[in-house]
Kinemage of the C-alpha trace (Angstrom):
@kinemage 1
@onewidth
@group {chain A} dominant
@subgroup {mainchain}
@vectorlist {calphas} color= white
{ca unk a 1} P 56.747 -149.643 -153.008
{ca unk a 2} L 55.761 -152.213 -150.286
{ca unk a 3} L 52.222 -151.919 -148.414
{ca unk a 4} L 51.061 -153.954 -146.256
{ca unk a 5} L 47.695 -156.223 -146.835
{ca unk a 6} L 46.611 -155.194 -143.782
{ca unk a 7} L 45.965 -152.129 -144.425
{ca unk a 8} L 43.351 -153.443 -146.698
{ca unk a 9} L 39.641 -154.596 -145.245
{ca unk a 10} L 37.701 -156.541 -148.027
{ca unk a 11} L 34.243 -156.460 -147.596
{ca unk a 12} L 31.352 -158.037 -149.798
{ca unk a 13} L 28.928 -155.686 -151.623
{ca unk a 14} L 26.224 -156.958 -153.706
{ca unk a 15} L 26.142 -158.507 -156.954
{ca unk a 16} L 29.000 -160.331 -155.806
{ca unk a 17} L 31.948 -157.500 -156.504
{ca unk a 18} L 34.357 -157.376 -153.932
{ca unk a 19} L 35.322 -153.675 -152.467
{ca unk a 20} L 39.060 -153.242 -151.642
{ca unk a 21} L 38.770 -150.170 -149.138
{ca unk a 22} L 42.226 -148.653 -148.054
{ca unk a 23} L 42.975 -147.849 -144.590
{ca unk a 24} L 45.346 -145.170 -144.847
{ca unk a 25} L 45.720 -141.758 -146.857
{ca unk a 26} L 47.423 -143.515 -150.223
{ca unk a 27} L 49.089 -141.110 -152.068
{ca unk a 28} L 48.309 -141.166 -155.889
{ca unk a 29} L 51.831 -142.497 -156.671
{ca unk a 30} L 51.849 -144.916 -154.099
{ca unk a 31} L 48.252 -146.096 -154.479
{ca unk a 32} L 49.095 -146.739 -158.242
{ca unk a 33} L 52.153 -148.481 -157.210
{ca unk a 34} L 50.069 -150.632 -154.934
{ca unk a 35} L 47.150 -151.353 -157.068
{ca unk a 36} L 49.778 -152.840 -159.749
{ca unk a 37} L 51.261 -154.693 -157.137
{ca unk a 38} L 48.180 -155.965 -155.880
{ca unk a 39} L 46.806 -157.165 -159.187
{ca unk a 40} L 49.529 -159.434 -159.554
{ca unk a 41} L 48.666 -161.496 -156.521
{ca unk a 42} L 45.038 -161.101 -156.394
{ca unk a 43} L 42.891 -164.283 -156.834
{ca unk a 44} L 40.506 -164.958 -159.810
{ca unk a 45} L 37.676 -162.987 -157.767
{ca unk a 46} L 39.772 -160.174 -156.977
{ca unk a 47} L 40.440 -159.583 -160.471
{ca unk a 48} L 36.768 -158.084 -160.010
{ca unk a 49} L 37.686 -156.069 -157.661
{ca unk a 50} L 37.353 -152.184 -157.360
{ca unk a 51} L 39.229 -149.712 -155.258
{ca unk a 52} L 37.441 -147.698 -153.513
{ca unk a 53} L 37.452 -143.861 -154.211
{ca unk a 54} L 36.778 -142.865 -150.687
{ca unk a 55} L 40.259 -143.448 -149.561
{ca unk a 56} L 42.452 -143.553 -152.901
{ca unk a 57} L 42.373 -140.567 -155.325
{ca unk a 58} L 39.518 -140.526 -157.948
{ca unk a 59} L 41.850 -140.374 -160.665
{ca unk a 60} L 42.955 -143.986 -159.737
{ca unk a 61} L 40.202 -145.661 -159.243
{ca unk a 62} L 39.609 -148.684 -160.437
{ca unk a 63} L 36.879 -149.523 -162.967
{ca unk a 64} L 35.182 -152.782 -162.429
{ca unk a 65} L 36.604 -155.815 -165.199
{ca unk a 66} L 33.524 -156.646 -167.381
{ca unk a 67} L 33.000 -160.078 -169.105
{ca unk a 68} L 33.329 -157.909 -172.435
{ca unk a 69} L 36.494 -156.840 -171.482
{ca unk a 70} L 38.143 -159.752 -170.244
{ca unk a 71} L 37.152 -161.541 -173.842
{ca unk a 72} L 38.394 -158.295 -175.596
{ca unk a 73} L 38.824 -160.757 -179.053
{ca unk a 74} L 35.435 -162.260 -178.826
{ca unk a 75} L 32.977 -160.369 -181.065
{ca unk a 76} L 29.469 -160.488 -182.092
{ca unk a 77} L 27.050 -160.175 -185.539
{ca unk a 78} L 23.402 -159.076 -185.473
{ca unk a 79} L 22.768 -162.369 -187.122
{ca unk a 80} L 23.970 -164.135 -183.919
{ca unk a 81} L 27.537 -165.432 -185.168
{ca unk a 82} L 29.977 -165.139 -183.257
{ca unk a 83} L 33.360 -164.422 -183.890
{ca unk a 84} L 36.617 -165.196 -181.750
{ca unk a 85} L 40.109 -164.117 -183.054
{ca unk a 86} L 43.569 -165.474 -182.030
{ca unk a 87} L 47.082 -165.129 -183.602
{ca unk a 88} L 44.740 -163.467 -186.627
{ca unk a 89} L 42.736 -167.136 -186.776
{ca unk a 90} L 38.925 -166.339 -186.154
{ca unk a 91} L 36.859 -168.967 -185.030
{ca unk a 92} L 33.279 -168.794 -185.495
{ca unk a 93} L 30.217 -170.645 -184.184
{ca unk a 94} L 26.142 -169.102 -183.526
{ca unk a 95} L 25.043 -167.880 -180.063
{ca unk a 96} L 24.134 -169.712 -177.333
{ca unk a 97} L 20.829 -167.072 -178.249
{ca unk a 98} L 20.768 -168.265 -181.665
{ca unk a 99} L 20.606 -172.010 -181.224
{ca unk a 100} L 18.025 -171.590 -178.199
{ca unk a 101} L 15.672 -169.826 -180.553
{ca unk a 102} L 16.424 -172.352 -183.559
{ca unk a 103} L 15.504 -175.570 -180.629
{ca unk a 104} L 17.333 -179.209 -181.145
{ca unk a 105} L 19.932 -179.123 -184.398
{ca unk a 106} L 19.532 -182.106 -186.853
{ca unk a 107} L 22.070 -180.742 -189.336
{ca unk a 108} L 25.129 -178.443 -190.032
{ca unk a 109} L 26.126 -177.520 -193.649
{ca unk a 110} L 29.463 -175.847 -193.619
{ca unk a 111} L 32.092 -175.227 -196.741
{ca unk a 112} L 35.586 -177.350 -197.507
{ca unk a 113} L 39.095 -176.020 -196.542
{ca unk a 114} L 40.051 -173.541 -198.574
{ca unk a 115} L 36.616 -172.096 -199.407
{ca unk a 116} L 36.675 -168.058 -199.753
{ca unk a 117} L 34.248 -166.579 -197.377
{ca unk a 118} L 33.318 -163.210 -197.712
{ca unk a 119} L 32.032 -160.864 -195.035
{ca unk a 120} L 28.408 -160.709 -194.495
{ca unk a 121} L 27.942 -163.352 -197.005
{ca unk a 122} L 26.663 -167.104 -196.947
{ca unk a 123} L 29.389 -169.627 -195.675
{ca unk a 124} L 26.750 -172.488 -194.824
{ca unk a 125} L 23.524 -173.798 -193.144
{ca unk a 126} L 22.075 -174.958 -189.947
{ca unk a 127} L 18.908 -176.847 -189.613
{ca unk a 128} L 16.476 -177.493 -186.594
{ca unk a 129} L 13.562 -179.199 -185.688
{ca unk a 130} L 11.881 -176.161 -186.108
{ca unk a 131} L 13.527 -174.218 -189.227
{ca unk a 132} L 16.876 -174.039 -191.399
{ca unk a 133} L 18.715 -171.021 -191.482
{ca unk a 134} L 21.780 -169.752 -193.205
{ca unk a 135} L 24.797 -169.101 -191.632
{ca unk a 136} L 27.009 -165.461 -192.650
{ca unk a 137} L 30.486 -165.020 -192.175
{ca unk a 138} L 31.679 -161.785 -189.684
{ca unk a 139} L 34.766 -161.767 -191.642
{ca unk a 140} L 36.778 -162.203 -194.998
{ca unk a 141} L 39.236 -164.593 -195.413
{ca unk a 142} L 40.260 -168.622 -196.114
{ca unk a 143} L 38.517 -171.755 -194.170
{ca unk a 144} L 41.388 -173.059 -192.701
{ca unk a 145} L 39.150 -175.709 -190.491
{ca unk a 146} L 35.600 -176.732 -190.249
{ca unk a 147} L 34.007 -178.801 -187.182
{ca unk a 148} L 33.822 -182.257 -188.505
{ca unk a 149} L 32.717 -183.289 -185.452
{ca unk a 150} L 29.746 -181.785 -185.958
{ca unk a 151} L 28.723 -184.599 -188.972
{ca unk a 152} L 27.527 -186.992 -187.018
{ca unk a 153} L 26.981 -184.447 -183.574
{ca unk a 154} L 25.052 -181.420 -184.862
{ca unk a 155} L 23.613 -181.312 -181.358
{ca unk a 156} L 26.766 -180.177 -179.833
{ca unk a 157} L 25.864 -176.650 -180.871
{ca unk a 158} L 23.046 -176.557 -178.866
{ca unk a 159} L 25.143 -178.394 -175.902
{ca unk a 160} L 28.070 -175.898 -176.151
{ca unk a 161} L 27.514 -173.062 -178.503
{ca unk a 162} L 30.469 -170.798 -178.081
{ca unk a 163} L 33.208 -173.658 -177.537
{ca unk a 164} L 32.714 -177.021 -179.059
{ca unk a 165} L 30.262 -176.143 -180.788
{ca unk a 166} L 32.381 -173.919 -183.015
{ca unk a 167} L 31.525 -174.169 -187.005
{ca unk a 168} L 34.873 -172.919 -188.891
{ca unk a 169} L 38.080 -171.458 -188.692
{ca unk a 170} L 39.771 -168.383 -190.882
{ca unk a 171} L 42.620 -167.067 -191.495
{ca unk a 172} L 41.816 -163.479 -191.226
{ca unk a 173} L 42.313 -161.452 -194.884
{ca unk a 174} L 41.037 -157.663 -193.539
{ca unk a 175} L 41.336 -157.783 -189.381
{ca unk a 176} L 39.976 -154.269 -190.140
{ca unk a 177} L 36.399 -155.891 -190.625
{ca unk a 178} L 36.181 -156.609 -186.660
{ca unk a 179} L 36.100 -153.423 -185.740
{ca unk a 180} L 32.283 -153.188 -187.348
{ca unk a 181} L 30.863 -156.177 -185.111
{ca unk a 182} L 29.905 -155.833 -181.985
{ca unk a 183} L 31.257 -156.484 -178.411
{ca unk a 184} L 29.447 -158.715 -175.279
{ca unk a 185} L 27.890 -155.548 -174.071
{ca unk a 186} L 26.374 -154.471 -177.328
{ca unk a 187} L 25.418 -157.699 -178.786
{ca unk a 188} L 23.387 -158.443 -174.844
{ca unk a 189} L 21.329 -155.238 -175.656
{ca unk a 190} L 20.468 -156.342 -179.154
{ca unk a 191} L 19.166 -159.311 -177.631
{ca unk a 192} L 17.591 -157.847 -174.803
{ca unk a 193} L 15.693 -155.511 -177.900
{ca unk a 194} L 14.922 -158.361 -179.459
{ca unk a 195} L 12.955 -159.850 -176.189
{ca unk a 196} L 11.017 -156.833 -175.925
């Protein structure tokens, strides 16, 4: 089905979401034809986008894309490790939460290839200028890859927690395990408890 864009008027709302408002009296096929269609060609912001219900059927509405959704492999540990899966590899570092509370990092402990972590046990350690702490593992499975960079750069966890400041890498044994740690969402309101 082919619709015109100019039947569309985009219009900024607050926060920054964009509201996609149709013109015309879309039927609910032909709106869910179009809204496929249109999220194909939509820019990066648009992919933010929401229809709005006051011209296309509330059954296809669009629901806003979250951060938590778009990162729907990225999870979270109420110890503040994060954990981020791909092709059943999970790579995981501490919060950007975790190393602001913990302050400048001096040193990173962390195991050889090969070492068997276990899930919700000790894998390694982190020191600061103002404590050490242990790190836990989110999952089971085999260190296939530890941040050697970090040696001689602990810092780079405070610079860039959650991407090059990553701390190992496993080969997932029980992908079963990730379905007990928590998403963006959930792990912003444990923090957000912890604040308070």
């Amino acid at each position: 089905l082919s619709l015109s864009l100019s039947l569309l008027r985009i219009s900024k709302q607050t926060k920054g979401l964009l509201l996609l408002d149709a013109m015309a009296a879309v039927g609910a096929v032909a709106g869910r034809s179009f809204i496929r269609a249109l999220s194909r060609v939509s820019s990066a912001p648009c992919a933010r986008a929401l229809v709005s219900p006051k011209y296309v059927p509330q059954a296809i509405a669009m629901r806003p894309l979250s951060l938590s959704t778009a990162l729907n492999a990225k999870y979270f540990t109420p110890s503040h490790e994060w954990v981020d899966v791909n092709d059943n590899i999970a790579t995981v570092g501490i919060t950007d939460y975790a190393q602001n509370a913990l302050g400048d990092i001096v040193y990173v402990e962390l195991p050889e290839v090969g070492f068997a972590v276990e899930v919700e046990e000790e894998f390694g350690s982190i020191e600061s200028v103002k404590a050490a702490t242990e790190l836990y593992s989110p999952v089971t499975g085999s260190v296939e890859e530890c941040n050697e960079a970090l040696t001689t750069a602990p810092g780079t966890v405070n610079s860039s927690p959650e991407a090059d400041g990553w701390l190992i890498k496993v080969a997932l044994e029980d992908p079963s395990e990730l379905d007990k740690l928590l998403d963006a969402a959930a792990y912003e309101r444990l923090c957000q408890g912890e604040e308070d």
